[in-house]
ROKELO-428271 format. One line per field, with one value per residue: chain; x, y, z of N, C-alpha, C in turn. Coordinates in pm, 1 decimal, padded with zeros to 6 digits. Layout:
N
chain = A, ...
n.u = X, ...
n.v = Y, ...
n.w = Z, ...
ca.u = X, ...
ca.v = Y, ...
ca.w = Z, ...
c.u = X, ...
c.v = Y, ...
c.w = Z, ...
This chain:
227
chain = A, A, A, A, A, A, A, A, A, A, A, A, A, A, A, A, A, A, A, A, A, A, A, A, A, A, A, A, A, A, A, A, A, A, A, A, A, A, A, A, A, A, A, A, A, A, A, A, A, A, A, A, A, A, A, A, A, A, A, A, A, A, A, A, A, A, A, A, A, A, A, A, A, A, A, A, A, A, A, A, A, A, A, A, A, A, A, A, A, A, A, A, A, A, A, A, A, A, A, A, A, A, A, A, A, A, A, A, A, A, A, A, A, A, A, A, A, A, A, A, A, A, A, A, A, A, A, A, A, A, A, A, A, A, A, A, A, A, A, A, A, A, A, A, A, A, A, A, A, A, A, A, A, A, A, A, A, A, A, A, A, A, A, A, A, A, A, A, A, A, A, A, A, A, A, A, A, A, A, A, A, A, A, A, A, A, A, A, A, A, A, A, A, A, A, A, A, A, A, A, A, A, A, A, A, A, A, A, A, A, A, A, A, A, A, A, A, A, A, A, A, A, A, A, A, A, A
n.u = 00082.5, 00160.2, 00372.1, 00233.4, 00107.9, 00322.9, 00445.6, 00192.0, 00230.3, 00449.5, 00374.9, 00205.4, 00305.2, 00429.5, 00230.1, -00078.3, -00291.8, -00284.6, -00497.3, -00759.6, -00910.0, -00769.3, -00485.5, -00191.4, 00120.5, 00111.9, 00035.5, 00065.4, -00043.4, -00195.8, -00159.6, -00343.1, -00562.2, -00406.8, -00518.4, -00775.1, -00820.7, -00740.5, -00920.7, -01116.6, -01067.9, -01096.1, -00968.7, -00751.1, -00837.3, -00933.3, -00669.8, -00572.8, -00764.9, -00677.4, -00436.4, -00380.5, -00547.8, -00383.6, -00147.8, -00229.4, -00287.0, -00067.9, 00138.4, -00032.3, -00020.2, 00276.7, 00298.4, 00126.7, 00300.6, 00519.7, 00423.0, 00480.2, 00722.0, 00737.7, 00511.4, 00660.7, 00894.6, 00751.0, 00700.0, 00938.4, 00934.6, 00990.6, 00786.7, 00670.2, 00560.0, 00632.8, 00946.2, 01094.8, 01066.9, 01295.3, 01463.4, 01428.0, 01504.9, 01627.3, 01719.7, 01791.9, 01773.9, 01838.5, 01763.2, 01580.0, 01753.1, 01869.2, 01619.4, 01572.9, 01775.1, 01705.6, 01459.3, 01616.7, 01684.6, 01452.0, 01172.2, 01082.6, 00902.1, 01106.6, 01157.8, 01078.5, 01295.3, 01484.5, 01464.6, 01521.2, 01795.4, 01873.0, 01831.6, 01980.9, 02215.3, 02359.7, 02584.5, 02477.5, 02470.8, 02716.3, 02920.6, 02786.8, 02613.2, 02776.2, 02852.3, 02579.7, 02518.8, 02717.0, 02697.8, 02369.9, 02463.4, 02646.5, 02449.1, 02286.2, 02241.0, 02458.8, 02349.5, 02215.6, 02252.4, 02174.3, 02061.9, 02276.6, 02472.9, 02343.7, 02374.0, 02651.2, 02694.0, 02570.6, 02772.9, 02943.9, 02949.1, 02909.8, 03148.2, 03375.9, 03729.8, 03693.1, 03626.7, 03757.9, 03923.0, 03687.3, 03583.4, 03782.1, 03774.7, 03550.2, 03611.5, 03815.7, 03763.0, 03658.4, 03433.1, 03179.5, 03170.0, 03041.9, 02913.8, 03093.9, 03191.0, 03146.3, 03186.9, 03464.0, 03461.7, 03430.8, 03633.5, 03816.8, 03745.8, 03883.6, 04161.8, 04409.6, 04750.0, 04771.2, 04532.5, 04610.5, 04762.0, 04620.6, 04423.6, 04632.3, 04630.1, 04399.9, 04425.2, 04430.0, 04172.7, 03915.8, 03655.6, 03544.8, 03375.5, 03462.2, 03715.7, 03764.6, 03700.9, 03872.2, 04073.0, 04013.9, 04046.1, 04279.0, 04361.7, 04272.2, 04410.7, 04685.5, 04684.3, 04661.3, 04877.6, 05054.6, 05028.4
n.v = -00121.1, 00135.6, 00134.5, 00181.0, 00432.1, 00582.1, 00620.1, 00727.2, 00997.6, 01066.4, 01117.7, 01319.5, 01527.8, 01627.9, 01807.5, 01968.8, 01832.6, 01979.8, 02228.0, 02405.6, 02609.6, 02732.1, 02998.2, 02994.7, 03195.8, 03303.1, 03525.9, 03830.6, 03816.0, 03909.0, 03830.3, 03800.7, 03711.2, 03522.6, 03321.7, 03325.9, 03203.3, 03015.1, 02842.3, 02805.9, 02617.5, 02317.0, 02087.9, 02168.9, 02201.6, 01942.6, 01790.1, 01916.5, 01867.8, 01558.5, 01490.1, 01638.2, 01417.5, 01245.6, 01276.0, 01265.6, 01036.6, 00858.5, 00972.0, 00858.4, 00602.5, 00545.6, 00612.0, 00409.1, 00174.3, 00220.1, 00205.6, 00006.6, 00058.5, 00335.0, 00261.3, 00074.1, 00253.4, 00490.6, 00308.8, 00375.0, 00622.4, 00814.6, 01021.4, 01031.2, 01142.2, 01050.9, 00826.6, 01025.7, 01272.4, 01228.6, 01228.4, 01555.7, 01738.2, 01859.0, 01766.3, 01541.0, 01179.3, 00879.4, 00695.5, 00606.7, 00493.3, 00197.9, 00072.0, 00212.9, 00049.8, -00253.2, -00231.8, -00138.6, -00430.9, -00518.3, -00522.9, -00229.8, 00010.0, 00185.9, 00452.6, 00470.9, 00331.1, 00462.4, 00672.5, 00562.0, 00523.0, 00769.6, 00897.5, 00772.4, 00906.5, 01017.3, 01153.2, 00981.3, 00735.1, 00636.9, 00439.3, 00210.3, 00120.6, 00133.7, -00180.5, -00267.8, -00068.4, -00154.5, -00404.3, -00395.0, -00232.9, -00377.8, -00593.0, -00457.8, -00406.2, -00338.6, -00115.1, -00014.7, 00317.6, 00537.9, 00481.3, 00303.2, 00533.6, 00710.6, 00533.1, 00539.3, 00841.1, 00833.2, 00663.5, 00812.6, 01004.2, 00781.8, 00650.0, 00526.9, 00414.6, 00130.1, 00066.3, 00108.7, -00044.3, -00167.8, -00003.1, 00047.9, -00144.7, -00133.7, 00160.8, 00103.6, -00101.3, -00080.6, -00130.4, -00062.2, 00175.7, 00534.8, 00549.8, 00560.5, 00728.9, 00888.6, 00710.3, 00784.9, 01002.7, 00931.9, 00809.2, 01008.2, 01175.4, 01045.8, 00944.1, 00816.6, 00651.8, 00457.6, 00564.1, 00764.8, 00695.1, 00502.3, 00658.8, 00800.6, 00600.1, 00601.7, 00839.9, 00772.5, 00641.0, 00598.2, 00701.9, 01009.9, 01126.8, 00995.2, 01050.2, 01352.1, 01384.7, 01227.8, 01388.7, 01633.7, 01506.2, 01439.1, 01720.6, 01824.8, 01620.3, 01648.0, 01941.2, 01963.6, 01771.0, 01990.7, 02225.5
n.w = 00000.0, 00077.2, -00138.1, -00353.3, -00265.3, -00265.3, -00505.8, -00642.8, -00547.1, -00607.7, -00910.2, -00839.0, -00798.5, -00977.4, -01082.9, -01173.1, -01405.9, -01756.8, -01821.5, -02035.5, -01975.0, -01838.5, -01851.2, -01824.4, -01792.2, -02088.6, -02126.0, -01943.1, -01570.1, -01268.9, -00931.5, -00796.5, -01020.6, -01108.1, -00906.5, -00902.4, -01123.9, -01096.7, -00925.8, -01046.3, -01233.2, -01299.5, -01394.2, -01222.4, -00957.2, -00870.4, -00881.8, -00687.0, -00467.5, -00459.9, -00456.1, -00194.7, -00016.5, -00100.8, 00100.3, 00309.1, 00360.0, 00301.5, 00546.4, 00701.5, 00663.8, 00695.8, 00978.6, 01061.0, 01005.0, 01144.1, 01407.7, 01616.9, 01709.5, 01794.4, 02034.1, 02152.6, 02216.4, 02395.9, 02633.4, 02752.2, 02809.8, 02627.0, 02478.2, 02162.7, 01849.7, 01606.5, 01475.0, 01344.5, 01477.4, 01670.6, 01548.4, 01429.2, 01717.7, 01987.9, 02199.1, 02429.5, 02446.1, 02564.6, 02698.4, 02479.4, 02314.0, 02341.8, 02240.1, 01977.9, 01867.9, 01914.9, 01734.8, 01466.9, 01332.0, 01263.8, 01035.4, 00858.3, 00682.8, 00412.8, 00482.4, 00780.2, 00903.4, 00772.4, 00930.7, 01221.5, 01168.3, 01139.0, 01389.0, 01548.2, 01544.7, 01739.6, 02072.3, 02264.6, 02182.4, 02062.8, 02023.6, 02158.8, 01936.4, 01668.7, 01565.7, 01528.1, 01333.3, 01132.8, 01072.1, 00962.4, 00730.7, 00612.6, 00518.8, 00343.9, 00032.0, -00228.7, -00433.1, -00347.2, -00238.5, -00137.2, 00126.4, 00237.3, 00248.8, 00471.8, 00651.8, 00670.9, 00766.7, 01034.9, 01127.9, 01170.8, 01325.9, 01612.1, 01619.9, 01744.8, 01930.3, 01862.6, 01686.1, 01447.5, 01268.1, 01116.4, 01005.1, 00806.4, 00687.9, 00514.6, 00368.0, 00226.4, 00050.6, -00272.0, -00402.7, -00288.5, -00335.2, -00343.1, -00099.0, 00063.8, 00191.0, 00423.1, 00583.7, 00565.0, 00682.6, 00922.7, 01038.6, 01059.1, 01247.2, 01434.4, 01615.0, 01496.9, 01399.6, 01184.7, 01049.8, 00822.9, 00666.6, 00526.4, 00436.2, 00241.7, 00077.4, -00025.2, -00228.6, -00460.6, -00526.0, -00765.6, -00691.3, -00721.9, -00550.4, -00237.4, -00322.4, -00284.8, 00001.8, 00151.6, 00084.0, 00231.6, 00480.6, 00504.7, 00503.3, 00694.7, 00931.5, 00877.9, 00946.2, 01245.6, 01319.6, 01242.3, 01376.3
ca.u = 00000.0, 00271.0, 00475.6, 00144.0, 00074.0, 00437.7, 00432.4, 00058.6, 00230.4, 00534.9, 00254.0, 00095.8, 00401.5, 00466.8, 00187.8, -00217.1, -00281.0, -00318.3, -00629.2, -00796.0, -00940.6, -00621.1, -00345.1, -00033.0, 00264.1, 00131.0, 00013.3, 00088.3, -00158.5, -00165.8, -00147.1, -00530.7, -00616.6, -00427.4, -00565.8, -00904.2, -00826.7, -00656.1, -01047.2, -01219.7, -01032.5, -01170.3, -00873.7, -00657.3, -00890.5, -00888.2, -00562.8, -00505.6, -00789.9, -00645.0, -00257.7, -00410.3, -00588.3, -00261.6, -00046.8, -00256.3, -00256.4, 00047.9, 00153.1, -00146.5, 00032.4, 00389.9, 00246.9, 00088.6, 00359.0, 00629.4, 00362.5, 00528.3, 00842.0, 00677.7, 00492.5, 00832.3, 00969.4, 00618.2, 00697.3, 01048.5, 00878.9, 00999.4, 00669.8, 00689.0, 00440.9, 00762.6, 01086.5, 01181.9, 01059.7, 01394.8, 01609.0, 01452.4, 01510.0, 01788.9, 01652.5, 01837.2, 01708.1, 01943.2, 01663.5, 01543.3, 01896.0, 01831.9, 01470.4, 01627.8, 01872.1, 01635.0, 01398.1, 01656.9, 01724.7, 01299.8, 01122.7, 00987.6, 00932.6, 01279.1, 01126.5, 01108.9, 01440.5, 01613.8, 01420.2, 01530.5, 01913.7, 01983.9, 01835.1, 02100.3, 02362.7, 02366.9, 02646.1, 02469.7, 02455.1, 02862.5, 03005.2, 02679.9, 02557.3, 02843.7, 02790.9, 02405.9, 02519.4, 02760.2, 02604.0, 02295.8, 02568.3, 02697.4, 02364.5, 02226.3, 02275.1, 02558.3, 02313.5, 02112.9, 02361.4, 02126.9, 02091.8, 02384.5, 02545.9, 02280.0, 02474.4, 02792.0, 02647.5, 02549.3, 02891.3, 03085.8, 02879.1, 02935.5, 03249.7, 03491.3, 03849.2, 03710.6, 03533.4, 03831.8, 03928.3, 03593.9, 03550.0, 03907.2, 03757.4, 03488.1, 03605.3, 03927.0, 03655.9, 03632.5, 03275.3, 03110.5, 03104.1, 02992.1, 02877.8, 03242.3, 03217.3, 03102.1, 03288.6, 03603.6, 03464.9, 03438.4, 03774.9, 03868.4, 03748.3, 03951.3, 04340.2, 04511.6, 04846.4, 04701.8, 04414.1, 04691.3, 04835.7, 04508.4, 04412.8, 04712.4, 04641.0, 04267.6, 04433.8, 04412.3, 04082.7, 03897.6, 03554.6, 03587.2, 03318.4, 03548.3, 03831.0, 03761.4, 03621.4, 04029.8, 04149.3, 03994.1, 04056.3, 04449.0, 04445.7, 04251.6, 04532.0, 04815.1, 04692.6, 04670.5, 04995.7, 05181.2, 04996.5
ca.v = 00000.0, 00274.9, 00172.0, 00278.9, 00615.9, 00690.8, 00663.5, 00789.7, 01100.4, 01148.3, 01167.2, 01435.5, 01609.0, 01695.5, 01915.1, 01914.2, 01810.4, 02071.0, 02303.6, 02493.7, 02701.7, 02838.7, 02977.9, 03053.3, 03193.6, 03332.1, 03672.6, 03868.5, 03818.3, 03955.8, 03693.2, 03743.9, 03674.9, 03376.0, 03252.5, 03299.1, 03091.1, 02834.1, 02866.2, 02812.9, 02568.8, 02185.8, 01989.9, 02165.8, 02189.0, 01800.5, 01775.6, 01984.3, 01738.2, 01407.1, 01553.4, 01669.1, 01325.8, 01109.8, 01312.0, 01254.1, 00825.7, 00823.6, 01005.4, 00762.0, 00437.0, 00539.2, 00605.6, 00241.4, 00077.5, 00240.2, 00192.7, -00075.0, 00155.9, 00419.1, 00200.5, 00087.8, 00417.1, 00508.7, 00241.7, 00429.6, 00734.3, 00844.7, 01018.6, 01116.7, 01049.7, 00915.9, 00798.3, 01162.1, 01357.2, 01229.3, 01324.4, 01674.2, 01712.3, 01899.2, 01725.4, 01390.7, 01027.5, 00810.7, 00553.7, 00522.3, 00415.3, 00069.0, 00040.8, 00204.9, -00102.8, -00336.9, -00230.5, -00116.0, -00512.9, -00546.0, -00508.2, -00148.7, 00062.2, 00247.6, 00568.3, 00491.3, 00270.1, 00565.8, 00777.3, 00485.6, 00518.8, 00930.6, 00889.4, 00719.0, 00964.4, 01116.0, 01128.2, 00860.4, 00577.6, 00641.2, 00250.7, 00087.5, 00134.0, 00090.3, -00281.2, -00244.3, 00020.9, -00185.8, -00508.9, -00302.7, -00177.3, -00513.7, -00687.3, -00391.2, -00461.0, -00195.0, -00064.4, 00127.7, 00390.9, 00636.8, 00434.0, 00286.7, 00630.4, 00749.4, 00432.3, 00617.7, 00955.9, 00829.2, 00664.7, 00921.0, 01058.5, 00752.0, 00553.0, 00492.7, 00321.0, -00033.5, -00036.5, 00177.2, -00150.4, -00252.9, 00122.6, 00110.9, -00204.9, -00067.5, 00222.3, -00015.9, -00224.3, 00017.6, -00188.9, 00029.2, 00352.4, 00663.1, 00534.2, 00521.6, 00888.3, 00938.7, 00636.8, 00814.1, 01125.2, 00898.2, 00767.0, 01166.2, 01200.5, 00916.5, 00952.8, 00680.4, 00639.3, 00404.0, 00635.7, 00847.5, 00562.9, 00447.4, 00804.6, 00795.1, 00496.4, 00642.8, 00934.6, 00727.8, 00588.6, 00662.7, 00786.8, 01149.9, 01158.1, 00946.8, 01142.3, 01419.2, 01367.4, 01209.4, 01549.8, 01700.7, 01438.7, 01489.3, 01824.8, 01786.8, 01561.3, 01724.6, 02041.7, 01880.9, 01718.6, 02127.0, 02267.8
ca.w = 00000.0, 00048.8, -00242.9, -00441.9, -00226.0, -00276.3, -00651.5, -00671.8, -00484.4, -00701.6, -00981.0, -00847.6, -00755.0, -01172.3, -01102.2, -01261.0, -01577.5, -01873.5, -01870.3, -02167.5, -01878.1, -01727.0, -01947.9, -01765.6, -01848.0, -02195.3, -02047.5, -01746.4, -01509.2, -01142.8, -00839.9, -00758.4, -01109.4, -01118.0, -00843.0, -00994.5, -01230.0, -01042.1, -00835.5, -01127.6, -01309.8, -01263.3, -01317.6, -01043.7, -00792.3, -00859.9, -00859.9, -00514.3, -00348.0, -00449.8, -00369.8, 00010.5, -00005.3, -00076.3, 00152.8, 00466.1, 00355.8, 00301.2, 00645.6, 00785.2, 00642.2, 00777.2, 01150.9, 01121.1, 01027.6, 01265.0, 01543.7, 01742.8, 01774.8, 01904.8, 02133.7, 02259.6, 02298.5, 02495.4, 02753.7, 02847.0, 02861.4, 02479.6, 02396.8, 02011.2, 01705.4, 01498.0, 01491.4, 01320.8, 01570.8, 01765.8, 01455.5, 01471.3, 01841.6, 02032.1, 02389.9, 02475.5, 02432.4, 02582.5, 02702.5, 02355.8, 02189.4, 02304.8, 02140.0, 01826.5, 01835.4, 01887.2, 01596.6, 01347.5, 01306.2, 01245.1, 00854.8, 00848.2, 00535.5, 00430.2, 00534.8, 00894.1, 00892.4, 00754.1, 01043.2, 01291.3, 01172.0, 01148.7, 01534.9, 01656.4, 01529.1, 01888.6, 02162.4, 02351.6, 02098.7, 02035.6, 02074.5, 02162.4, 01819.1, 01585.5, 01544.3, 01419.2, 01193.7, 01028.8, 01060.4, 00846.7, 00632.3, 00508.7, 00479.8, 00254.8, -00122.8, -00262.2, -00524.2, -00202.2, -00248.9, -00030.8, 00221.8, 00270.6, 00249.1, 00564.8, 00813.7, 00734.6, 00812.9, 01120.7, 01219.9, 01170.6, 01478.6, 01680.8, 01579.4, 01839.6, 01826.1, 01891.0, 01534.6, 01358.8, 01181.4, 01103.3, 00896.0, 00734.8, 00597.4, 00401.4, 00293.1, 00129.8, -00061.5, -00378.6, -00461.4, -00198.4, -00416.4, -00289.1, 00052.3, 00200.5, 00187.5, 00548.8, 00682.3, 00585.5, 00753.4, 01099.1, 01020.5, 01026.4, 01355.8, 01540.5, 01636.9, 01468.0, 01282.7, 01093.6, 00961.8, 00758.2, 00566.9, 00470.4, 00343.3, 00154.1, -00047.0, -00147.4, -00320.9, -00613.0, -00576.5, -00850.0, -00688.7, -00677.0, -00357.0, -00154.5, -00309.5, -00204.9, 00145.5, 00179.7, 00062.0, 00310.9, 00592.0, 00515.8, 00511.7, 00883.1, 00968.3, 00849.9, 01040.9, 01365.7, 01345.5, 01165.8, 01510.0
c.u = 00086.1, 00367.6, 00360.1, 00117.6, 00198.7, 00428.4, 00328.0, 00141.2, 00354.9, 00471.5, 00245.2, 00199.2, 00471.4, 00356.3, 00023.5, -00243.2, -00329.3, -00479.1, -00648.9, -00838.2, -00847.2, -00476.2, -00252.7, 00066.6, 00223.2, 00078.5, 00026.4, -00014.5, -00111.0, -00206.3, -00284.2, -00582.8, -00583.3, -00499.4, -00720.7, -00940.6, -00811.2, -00841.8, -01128.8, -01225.4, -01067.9, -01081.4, -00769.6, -00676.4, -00896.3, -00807.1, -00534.4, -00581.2, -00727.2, -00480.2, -00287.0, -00446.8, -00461.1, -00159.1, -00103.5, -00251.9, -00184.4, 00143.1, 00059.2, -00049.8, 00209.4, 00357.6, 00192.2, 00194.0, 00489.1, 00534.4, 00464.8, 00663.8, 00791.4, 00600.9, 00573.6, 00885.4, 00868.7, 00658.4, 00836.4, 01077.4, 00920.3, 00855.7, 00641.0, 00593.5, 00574.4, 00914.7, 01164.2, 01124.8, 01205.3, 01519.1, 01589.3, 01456.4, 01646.6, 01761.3, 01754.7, 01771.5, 01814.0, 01853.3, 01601.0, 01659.2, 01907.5, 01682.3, 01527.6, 01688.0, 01794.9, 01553.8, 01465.5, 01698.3, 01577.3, 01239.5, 01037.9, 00987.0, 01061.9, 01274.5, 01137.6, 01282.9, 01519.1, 01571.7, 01523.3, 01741.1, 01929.7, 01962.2, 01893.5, 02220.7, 02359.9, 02506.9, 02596.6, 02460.8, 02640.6, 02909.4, 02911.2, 02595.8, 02625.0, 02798.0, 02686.4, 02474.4, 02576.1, 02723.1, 02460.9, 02341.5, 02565.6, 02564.9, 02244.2, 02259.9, 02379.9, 02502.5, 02257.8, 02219.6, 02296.6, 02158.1, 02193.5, 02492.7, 02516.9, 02345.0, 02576.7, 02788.8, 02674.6, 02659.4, 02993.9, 03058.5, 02950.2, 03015.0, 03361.0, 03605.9, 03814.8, 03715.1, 03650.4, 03892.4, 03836.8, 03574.2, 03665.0, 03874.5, 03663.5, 03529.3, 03763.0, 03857.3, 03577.8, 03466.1, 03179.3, 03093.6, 03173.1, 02951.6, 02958.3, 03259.3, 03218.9, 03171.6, 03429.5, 03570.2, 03438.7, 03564.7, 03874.3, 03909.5, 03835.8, 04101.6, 04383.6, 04634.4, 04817.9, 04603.5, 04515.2, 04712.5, 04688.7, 04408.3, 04511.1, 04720.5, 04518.9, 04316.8, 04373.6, 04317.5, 04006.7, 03754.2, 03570.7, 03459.7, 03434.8, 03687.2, 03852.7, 03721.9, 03781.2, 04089.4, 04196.5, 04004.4, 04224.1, 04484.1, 04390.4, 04378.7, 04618.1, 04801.8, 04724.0, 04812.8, 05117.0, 05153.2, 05096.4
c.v = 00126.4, 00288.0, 00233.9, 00412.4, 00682.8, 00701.5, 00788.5, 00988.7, 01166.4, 01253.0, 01280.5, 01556.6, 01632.2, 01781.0, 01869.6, 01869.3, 01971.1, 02143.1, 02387.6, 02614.5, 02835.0, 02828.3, 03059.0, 03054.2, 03267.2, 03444.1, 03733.9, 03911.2, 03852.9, 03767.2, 03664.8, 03711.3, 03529.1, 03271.1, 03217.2, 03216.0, 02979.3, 02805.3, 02774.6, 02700.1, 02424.6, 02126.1, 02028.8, 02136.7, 02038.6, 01729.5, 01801.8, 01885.9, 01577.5, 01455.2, 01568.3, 01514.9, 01211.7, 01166.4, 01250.8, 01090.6, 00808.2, 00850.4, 00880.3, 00625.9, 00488.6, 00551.3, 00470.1, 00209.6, 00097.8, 00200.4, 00066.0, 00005.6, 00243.9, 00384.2, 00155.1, 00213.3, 00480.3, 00463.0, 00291.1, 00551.0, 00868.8, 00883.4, 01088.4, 01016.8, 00949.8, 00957.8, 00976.3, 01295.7, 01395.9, 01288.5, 01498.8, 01757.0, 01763.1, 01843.1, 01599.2, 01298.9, 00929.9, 00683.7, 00503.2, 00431.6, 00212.3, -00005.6, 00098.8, 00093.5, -00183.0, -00310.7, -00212.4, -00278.7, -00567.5, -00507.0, -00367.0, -00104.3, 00140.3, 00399.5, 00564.2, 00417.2, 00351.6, 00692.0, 00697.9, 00534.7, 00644.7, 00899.5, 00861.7, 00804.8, 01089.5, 01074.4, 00976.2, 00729.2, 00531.4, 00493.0, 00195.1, 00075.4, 00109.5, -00052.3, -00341.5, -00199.8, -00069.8, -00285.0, -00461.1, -00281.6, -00293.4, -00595.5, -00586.6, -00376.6, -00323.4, -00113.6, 00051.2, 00186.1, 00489.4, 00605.6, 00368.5, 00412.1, 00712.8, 00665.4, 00492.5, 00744.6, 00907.2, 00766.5, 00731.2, 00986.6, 00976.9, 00648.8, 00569.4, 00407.9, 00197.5, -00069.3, 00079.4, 00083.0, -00151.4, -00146.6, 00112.5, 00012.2, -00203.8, 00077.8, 00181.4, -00066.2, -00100.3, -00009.3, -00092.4, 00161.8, 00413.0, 00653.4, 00498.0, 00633.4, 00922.4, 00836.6, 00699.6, 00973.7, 01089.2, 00871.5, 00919.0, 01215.3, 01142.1, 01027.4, 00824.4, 00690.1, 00599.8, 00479.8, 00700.6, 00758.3, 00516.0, 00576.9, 00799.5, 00714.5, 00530.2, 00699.7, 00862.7, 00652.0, 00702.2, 00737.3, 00904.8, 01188.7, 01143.1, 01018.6, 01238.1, 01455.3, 01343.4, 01290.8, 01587.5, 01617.4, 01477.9, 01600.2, 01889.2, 01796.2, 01653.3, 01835.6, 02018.4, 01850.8, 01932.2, 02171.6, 02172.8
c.w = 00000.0, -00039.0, -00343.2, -00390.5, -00245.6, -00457.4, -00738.7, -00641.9, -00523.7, -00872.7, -00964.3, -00794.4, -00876.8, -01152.4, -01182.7, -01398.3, -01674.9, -01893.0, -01992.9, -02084.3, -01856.5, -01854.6, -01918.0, -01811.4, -01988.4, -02210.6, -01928.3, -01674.9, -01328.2, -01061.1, -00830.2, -00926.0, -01096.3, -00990.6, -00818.8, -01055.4, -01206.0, -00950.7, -00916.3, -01234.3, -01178.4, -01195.2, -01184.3, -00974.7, -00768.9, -00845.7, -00699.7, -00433.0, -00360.7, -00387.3, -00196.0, 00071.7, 00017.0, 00043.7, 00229.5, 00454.3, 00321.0, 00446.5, 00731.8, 00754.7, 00675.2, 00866.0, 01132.1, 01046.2, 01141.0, 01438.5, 01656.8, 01746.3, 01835.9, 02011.7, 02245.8, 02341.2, 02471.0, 02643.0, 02810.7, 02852.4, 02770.4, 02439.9, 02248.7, 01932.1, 01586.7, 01509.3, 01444.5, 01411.3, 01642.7, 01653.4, 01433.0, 01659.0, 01879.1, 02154.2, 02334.4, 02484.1, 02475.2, 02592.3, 02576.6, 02238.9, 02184.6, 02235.1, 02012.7, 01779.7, 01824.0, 01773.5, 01473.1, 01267.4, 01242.2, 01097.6, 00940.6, 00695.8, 00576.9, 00504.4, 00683.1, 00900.4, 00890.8, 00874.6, 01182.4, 01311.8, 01184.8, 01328.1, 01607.6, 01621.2, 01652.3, 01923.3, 02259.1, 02296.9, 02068.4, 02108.0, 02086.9, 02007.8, 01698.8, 01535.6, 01494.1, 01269.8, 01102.7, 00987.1, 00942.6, 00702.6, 00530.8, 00474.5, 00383.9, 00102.1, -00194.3, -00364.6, -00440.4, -00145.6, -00114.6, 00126.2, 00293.1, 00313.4, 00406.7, 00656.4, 00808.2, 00772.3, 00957.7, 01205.9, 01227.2, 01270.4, 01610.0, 01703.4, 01716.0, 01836.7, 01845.4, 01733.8, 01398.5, 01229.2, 01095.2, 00946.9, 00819.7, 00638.4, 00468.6, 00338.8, 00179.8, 00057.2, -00144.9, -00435.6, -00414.7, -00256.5, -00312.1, -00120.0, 00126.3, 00198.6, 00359.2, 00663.1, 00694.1, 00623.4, 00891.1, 01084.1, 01056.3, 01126.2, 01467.6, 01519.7, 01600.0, 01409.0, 01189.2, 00991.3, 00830.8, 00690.5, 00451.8, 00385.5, 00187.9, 00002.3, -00134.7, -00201.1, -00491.0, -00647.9, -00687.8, -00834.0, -00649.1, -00568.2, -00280.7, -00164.9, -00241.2, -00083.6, 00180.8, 00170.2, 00155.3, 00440.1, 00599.4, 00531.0, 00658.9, 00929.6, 00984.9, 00957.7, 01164.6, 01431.6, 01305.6, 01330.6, 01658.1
């Protein structure tokens, strides 16, 4: 049902179909005129109610299917309508980082999933969360460039030196694209010797994301160490 309200709702997001009514753009007309027209004209106004119509069932069918996360959250006193509430949020959630963990391993649609994962790119998920992320990571198909690219967002937040290995190993495995961009901006953050060396050898990868994200991690580095 929401892979049809999302399509239905890219549809209608090209805009109404073609009136004989309303002819914009081929005289200059003031705002209240056009909006006369836009009043008066069939297909828009048909357009604007089915567009208002799919938004709110499409919003309606992501709240039921995230429901048992937010039910979770509920019971440790997390009270939010959805998982992105907590990604727009400057307040603290520390009690919800283990219900994020537990559900991010659960079938939702990608929309909450990808709500589920920016959420954990807090201070309080830093080390208890690595392990999901990458675990996620590797069992997500390398074509889901987006998403894959959103787990390294989020560990570059909360990478710590246990899992400094774990990141040097994907962003070494050239297959990975574009979505070792953000691993080698947690890699950035760490203190290693090691990290430098392993910079060194991307220069010459050939994705110019990842390239340049290494640029700019060396010329971090480097500062750090001239200081």
């Amino acid at each position: 049902m929401i892979t049809e309200l999302e399509k239905r709702w890219a549809e209608l997001l090209k805009g109404p179909k073609k009136s004989n009514q309303t002819e914009i753009g081929k005289t200059k007309i003031t705002a209240a005129e056009l909006q006369h027209q836009l009043l008066q004209d069939e297909e828009y106004q048909k357009w604007l109610k089915e567009k208002e119509g799919v938004r709110i069932a499409l919003e309606d069918a992501y709240a039921e299917d995230e429901k048992p996360l937010i039910d979770d959250l509920r019971q440790v006193g997390v009270n939010v309508k959805s998982v992105w509430n907590l990604v727009n949020t400057k307040s603290s959630y520390k009690s919800a980082v283990p219900i994020l963990l537990a559900h991010l391993r659960k079938q939702y649609h990608l929309k909450n999933k990808e709500g589920i994962i920016r959420a954990l790119a807090v201070k309080e998920a830093r080390g208890i969360a690595c392990g999901a992320i990458l675990e996620e990571y590797h069992k997500t198909p390398k074509h889901a460039f987006n998403y894959r690219w959103i787990l390294g967002n989020t560990m570059a937040v909360i990478i710590t030196a246990d899992y400094i290995d774990d990141v040097i190993a994907v962003v070494r495995e050239r297959d990975n694209g574009e979505s070792r961009q953000m691993f080698v901006k947690a890699l950035a953050n760490m203190k290693s010797p090691k990290i430098k060396d392993v910079f060194e050898q991307l220069l010459i990868d050939q994705c110019e994301v990842v390239n340049k994200e290494v640029q700019k991690a060396l010329k971090k580095i480097n500062k750090i160490t001239d200081d």
